[in-house]
C-alpha positions as CSV (number, residue, x, y, z in Angstrom):
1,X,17.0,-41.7,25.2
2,X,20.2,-39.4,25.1
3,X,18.1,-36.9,26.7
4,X,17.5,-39.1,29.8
5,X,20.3,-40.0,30.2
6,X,21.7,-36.8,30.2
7,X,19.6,-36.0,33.3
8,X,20.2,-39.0,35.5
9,X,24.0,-40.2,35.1
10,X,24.2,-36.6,36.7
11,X,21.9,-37.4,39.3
12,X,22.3,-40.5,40.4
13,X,25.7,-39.9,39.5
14,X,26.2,-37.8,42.3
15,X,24.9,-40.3,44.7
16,X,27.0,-43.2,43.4
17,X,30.0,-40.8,43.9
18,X,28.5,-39.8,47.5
19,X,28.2,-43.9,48.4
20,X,31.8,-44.6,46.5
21,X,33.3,-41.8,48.9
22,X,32.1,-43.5,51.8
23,X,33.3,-46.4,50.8
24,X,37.1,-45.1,50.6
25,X,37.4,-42.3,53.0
26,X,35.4,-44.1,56.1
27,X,34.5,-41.3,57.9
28,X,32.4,-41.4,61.0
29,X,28.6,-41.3,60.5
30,X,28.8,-38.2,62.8
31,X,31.2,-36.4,60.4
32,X,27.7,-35.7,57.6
33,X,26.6,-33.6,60.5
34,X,27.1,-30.3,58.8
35,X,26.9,-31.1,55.5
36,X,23.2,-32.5,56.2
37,X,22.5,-29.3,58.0
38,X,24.1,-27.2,55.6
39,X,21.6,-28.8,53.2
40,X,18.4,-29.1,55.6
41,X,18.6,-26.0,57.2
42,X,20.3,-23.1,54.4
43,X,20.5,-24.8,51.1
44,X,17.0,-26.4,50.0
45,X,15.1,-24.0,51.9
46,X,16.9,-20.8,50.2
47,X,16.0,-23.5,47.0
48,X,12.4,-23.3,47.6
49,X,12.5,-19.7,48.8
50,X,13.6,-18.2,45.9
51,X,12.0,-20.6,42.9
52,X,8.3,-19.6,45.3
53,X,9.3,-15.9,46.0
54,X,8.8,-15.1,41.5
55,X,5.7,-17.2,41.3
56,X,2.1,-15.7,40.6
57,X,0.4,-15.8,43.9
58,X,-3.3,-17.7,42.4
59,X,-0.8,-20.5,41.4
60,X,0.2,-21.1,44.9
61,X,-3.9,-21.7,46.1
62,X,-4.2,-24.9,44.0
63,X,-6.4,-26.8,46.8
64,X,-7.6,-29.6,44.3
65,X,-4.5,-30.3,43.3
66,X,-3.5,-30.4,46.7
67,X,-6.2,-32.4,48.3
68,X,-5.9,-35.0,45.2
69,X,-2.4,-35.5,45.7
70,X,-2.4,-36.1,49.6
71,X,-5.5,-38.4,49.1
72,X,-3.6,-40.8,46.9
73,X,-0.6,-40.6,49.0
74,X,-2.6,-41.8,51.6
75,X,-4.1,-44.4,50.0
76,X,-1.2,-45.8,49.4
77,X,0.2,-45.6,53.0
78,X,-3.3,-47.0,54.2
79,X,-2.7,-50.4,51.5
80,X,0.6,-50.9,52.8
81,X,0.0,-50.2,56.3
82,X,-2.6,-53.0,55.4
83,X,-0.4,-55.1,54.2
84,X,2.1,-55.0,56.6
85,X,-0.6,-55.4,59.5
86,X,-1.2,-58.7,57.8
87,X,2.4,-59.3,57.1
88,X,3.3,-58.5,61.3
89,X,0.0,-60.3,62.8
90,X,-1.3,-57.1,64.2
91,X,1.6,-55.0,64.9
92,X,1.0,-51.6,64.4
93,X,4.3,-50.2,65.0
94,X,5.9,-52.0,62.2
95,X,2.7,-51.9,60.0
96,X,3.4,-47.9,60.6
97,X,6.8,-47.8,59.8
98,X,5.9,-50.1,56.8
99,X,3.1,-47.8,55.4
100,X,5.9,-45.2,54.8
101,X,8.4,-47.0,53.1
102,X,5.6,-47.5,50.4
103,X,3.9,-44.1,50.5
104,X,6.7,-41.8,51.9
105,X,9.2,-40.9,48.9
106,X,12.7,-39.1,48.7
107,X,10.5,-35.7,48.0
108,X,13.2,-33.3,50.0
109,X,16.4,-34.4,49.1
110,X,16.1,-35.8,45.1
111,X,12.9,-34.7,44.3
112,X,13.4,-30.5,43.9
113,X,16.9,-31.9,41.7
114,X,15.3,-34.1,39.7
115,X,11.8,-32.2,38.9
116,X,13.7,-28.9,37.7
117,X,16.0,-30.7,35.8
118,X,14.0,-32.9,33.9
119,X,10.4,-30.5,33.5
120,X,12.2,-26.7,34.4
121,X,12.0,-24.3,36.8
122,X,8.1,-24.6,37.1
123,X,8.2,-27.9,38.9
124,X,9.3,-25.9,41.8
125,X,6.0,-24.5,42.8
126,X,4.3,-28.3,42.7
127,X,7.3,-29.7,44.2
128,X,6.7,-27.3,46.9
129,X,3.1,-27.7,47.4
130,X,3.6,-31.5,47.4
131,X,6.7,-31.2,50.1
132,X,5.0,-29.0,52.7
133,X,1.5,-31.0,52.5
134,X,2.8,-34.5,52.6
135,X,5.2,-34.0,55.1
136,X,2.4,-32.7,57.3
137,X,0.4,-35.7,56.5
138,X,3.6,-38.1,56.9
139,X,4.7,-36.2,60.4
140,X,0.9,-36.4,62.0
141,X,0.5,-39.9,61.1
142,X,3.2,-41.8,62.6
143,X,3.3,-40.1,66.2
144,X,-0.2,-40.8,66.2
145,X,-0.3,-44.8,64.9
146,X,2.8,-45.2,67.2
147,X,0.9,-43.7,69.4
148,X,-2.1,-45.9,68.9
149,X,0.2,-48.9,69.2
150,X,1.9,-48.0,72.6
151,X,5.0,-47.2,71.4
152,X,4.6,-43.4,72.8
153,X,4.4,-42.5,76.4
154,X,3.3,-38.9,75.7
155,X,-0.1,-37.9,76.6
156,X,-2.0,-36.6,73.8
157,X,-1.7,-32.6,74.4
158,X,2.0,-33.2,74.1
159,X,1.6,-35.5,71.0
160,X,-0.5,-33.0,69.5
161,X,1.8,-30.0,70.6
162,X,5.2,-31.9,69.1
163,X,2.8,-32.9,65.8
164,X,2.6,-29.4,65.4
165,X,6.1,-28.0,66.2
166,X,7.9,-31.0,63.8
167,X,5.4,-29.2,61.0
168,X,5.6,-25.2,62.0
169,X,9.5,-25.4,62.4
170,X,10.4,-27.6,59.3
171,X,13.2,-25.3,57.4
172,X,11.5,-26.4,54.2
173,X,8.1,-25.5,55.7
174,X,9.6,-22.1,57.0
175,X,11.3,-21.3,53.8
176,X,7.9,-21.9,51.7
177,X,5.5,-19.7,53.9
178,X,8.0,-17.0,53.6
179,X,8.4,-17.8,50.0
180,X,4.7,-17.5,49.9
181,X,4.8,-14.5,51.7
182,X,7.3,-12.5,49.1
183,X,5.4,-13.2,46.4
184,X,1.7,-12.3,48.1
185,X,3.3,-8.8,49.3
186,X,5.8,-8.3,46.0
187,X,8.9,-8.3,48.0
188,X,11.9,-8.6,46.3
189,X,15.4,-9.3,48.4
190,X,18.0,-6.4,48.3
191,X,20.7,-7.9,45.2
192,X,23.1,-9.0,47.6
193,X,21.2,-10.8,49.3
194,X,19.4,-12.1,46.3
195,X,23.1,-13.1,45.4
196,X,23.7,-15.3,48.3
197,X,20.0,-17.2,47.9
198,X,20.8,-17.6,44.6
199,X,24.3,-19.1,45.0
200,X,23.2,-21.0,48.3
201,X,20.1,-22.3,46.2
202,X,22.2,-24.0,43.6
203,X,24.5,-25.8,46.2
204,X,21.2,-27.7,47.2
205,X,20.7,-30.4,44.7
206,X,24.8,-31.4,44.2
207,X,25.3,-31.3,48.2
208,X,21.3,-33.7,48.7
209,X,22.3,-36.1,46.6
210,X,26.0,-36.3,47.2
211,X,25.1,-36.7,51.2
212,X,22.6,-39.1,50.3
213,X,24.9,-41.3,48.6
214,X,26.7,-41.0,51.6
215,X,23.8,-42.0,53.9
216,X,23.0,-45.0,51.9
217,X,27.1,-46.0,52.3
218,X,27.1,-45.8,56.0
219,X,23.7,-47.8,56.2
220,X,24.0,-51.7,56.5
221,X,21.9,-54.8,54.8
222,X,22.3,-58.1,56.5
223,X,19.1,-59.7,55.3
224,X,16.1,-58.8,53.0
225,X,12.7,-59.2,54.7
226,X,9.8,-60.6,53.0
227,X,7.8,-57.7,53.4
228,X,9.9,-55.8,51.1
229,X,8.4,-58.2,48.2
230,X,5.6,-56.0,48.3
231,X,6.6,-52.2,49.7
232,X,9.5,-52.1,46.6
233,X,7.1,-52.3,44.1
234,X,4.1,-50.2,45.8
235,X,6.7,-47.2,46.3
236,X,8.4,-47.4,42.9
237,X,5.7,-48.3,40.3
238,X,2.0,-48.5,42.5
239,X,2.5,-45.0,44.1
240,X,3.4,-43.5,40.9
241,X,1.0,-44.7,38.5
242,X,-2.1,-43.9,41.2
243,X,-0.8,-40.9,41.6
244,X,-1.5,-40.4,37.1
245,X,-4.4,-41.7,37.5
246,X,-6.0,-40.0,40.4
247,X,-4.9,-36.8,38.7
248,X,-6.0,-37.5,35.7
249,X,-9.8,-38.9,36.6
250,X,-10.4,-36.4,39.8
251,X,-9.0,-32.8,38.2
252,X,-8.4,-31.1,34.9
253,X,-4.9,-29.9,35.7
254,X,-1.5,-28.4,34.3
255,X,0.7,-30.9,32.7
256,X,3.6,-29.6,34.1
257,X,2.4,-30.0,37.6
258,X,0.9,-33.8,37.3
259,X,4.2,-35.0,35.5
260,X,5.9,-33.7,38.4
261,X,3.6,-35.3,41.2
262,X,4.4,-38.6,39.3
263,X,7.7,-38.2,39.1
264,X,7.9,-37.2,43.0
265,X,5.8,-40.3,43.4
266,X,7.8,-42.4,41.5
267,X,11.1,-41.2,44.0
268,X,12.5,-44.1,46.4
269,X,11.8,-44.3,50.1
270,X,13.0,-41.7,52.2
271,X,15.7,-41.6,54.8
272,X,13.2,-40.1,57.3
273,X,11.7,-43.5,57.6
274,X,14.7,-44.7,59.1
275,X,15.1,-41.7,61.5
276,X,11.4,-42.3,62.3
277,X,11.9,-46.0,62.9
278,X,15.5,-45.4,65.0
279,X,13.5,-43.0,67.0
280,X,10.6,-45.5,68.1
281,X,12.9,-49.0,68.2
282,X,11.9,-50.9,65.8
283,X,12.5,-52.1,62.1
284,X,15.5,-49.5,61.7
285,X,17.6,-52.3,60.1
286,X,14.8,-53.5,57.1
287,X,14.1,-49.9,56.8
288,X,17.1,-49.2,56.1
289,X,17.3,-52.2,53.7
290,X,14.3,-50.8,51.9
291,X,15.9,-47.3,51.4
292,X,18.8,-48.9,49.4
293,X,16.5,-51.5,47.8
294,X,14.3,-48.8,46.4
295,X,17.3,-46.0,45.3
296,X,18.6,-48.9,43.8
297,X,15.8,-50.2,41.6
298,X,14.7,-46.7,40.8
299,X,17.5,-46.1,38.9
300,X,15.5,-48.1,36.2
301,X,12.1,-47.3,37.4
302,X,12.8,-43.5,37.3
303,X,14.9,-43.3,34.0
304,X,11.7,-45.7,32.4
305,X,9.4,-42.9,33.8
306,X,11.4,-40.2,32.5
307,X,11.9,-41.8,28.9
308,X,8.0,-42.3,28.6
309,X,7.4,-38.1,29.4
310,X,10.6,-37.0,27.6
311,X,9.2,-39.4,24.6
312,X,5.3,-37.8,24.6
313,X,4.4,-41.6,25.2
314,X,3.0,-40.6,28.5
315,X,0.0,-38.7,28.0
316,X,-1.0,-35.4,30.8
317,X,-4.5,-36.6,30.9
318,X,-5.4,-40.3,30.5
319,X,-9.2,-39.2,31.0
320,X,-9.8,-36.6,29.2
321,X,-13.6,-37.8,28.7
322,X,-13.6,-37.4,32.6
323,X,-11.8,-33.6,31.8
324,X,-14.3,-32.7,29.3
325,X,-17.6,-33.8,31.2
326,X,-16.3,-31.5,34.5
């Protein structure tokens, strides 16, 4: 139990210092502007860059893994889009915006932190993996549901065209194809500049989750919606354990890497929701209610999660009759 929580009083450490700072200093909302694009645009993607740049190229091609992985994610989006349809009579805007607070986790900002420090330097390639692909699932299917709903005026060659750009121009995107790209062609950075990626690459998980503290500090919660009942625990303990599952019945794969998709599952809803839902109108305040809701529980659900693997109560497999007959 030490060992746990030896890895998150550091991390959510940071983020209660982040939301504690808030609290005294009151800057400006606008005043995180560099910090988050220190952190979006330099630090995780030099993260990401350099962790992907060492690894073995075959390990990078993992398209089962890949495919199961999305496939539950979207499962999960498509029950609580569901749900939420029910929940809003028919709204699919809302429904939308719902389907991502329970399927769409904290993957950018905590998850590359909390995977290497509590599986290793390994986790990066599967953090990686997971990252780029569910992102490009995430980004294509709210423009098009809002779309679907009325919510977007754009015609569907510009939909299509600014699905495309939000997914070819992400830093973390960027930084992995090029990581991708050093280790295909064997390309290793002149030492100086290896230097600055390296020193730029461990400012990303203390500056993430410091400025996400922050974020959740500057975000308000007048009133708990009843849809929350359900989208806390989908995100937090549903998404998490069909994520073991599904890896465990549909593939026979590393350890390392389905721990980590669990534990990136098992991450709280992300603050992209709420930039998705300010940019279309609608349900920015409960979003932004289910963002703190969900860091907040997963202090428990997360350090629960992390005893169980730390512990070897969790097993890597939990078919391996399944394993055995592929």
């Amino acid at each position: 139990m030490s060992d746990v929580l030896g890895l998150i009083l550091p991390l959510f450490g940071l983020i209660v210092l982040g939301f504690i700072t808030a609290r005294i200093v009151r800057q400006p909302a606008e005043a995180m502007g560099w910090l988050n694009t220190f952190i979006i645009y330099i630090a995780l993607p030099a993260l990401f860059f350099s962790l992907l740049a060492k690894t073995p190229v075959e390990k990078l091609s993992s398209w089962d893994f890949i495919g199961t992985n999305v496939a539950v994610t979207f499962v999960i989006f498509a029950f609580t889009f569901a749900l939420g349809l029910i929940a809003s009579r028919g709204a699919i805007a809302e429904a939308t915006i719902q389907g991502l607070a329970g399927a769409y986790g904290n993957i950018g900002y905590m998850g590359p932190a909390l995977a290497i420090l509590a599986l290793g330097e390994d986790a990066a390639i599967p953090v990686a993996l997971i990252f780029c692909f569910e992102n490009i699932m995430h980004f294509t299917l709210a423009p098009a549901l809002m779309a679907m709903s009325g919510r977007s005026e754009e015609g569907v060659f510009a939909l299509a065209l600014k699905v495309v750009r939000s997914i070819v121009f992400h830093p973390f995107i960027i930084a992995t194809a090029l990581g991708v790209a050093a280790a295909f062609l064997a390309v290793t950075p002149p030492v100086p500049v290896e230097r600055l990626i390296a020193y730029l690459a461990q400012a990303a998980a203390p500056c993430a989750l410091f400025a996400m503290g922050v974020t959740l500090a500057l975000q308000s919660m007048k009133r708990i919606p009843r849809t929350l009942v359900f989208i806390v625990p989908i995100k937090l303990i549903v998404h998490p354990a069909a994520m073991y599952l599904g890896l465990s019945y549909f593939g026979d794969f590393d350890p390392m890497w389905v721990m980590t998709a669990v534990l990136l599952a098992s991450l709280p809803t992300a603050t992209n929701v709420f930039v998705i839902a300010q940019q279309y109108g609608l349900w920015a305040e409960r979003a932004s209610t289910a963002i703190l809701l969900t860091t907040a529980f997963s202090v428990l659900t997360v350090s629960a999660l992390l005893y169980v693997m730390s512990s070897g109560q969790l097993p890597s497999d939990f078919f391996p009759a399944a394993a055995v007959a592929r």
